[in-house]
N, C-alpha and C positions, 0 to 999 in steps of 0.2 A: 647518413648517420646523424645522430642526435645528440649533444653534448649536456650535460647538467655539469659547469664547473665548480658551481658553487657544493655540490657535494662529492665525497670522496667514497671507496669504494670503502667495506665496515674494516676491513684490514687494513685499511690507509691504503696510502702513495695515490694510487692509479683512481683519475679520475670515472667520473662514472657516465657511459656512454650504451646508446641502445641503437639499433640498426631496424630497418623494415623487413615484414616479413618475404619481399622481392628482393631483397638484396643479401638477405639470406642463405634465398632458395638460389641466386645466381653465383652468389661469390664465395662467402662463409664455409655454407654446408660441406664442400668438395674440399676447402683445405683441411678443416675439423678432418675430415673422413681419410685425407691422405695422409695428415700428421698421428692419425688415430689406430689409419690402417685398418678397420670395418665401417661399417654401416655403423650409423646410431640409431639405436631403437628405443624409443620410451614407447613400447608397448608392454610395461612389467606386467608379470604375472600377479592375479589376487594375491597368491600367497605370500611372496617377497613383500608386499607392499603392508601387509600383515605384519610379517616379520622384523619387518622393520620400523613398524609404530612408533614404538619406545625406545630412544635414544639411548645407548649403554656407552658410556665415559667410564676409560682408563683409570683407576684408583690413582695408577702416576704415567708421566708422562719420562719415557725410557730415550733421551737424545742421543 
């Protein structure tokens, strides 16, 4: 893993940290998957990826 302290993540707190695509494919992946509970696929469909071009923000935000 790779550390940049000097910057933060755009939310704050948590700094901001990148890992290799090997350590990924060994370590990562499988707990994403177990905590996830499927597969992750970024193979979206044309259409979704369409669909969702144009970002639509809440007139308000209902906490």
């Amino acid at each position: 893993m790779t550390a940049w302290p000097e910057f933060q993540h755009e939310l704050g707190g948590a700094r901001v940290y990148c890992v290799t695509k090997k350590y990924w494919d060994v370590s990562i992946k499988k707990y994403v998957q177990q905590m996830v509970g499927a597969d992750l696929n970024f193979d979206v469909p044309d259409e979704i990826i369409k669909a969702n071009e144009t970002m639509r923000l809440p007139d308000e935000v209902m906490v």
